[in-house]
C-alpha positions as CSV (number, residue, x, y, z in Angstrom):
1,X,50.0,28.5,-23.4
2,X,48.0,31.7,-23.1
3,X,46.2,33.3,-19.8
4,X,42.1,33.0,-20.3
5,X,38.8,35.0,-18.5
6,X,36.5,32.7,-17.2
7,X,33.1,32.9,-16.4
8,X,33.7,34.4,-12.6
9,X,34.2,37.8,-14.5
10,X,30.4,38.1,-15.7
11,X,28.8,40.9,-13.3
12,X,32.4,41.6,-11.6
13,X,34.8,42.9,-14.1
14,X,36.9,44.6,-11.4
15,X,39.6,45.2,-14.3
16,X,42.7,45.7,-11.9
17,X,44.4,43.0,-14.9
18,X,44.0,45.8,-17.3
19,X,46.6,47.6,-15.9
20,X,49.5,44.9,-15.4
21,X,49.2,43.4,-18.7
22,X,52.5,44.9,-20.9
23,X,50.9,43.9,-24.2
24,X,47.4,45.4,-23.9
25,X,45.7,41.3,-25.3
26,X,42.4,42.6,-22.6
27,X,39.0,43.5,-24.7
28,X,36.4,44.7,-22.7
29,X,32.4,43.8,-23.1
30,X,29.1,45.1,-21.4
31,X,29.7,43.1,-18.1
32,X,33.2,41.0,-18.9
33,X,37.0,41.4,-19.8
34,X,38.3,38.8,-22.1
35,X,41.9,37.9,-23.0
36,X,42.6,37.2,-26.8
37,X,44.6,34.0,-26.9
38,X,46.9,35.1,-29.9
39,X,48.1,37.9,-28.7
40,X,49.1,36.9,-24.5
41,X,52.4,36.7,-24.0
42,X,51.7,34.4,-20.9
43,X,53.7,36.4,-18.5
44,X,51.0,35.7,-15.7
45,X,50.8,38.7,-14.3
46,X,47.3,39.5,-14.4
47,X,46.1,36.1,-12.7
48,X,47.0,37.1,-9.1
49,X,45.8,41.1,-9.5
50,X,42.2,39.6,-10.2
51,X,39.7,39.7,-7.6
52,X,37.4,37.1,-8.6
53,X,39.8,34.8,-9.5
54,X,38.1,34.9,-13.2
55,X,42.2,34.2,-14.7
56,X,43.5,31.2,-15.3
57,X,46.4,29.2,-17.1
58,X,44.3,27.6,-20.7
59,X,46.3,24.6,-18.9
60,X,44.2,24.0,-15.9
61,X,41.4,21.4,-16.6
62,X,38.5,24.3,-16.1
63,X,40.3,26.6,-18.6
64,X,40.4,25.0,-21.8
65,X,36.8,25.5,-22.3
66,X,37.5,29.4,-22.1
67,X,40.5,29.2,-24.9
68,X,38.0,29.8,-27.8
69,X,35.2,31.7,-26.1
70,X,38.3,34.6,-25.2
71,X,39.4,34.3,-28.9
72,X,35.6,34.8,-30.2
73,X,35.0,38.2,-28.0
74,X,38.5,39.5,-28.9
75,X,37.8,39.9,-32.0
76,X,34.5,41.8,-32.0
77,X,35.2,43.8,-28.4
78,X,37.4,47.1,-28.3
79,X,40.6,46.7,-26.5
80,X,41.0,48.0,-23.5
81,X,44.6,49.8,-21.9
82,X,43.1,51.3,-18.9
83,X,41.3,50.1,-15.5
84,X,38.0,51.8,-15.2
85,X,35.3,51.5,-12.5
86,X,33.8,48.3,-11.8
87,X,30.0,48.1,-11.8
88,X,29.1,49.2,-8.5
89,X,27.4,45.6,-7.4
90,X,30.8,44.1,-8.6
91,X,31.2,42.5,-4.7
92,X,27.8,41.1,-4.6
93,X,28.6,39.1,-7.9
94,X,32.1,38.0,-6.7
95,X,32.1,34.1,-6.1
96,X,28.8,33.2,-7.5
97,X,27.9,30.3,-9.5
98,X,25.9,30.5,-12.5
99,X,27.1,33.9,-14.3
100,X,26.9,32.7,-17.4
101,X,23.3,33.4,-17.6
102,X,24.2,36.8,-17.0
103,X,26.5,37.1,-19.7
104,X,26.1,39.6,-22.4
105,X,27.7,39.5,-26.0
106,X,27.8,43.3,-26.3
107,X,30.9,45.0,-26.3
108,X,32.1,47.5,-23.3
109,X,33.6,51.2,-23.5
110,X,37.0,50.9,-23.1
């Protein structure tokens, strides 16, 4: 089992999981976090520090989808160990449908 970053991320990326994870498996794009899949320990601990909810168990029905698309972007994103500012329209994005349009590929600054 492994801890995945779904699609309520996109425009939010409040990063508050950064912090709580103890093996440093978050990479960070232009507008998204993403956990890589090999390297979660599946402790949990970032699923209740997210705001948006964007963290889920690869075992819930929604999540499985998200297994692969967290492994892609781990690979090719930096990692990132610290929480850093959330875009500053993070709340307006929170708990809106349709993100993925919105997604971007590039990578972030940790």
């Amino acid at each position: 089992m492994t801890y995945v970053v779904t699609e309520a991320c996109i425009r939010c990326k409040y990063m508050d999981c950064v912090e709580v994870c103890p093996v440093d498996c978050f990479y960070v794009g232009e507008n998204m976090l993403v956990i890589h899949p090999d390297e979660c320990i599946d402790c949990g601990v970032c699923e209740p520090e997210c705001p948006a909810e964007a963290i889920l168990p690869d075992t819930e029905e929604r999540a499985a989808q998200w297994v692969e698309f967290n492994r892609k972007y781990a690979q090719s994103w930096p990692n990132i160990t610290r929480k850093g500012e959330p875009p500053p329209d993070a709340d307006d994005w929170k708990g809106k449908e349709g993100k993925m349009a919105f997604f971007s590929e590039k990578p972030g600054h940790p």
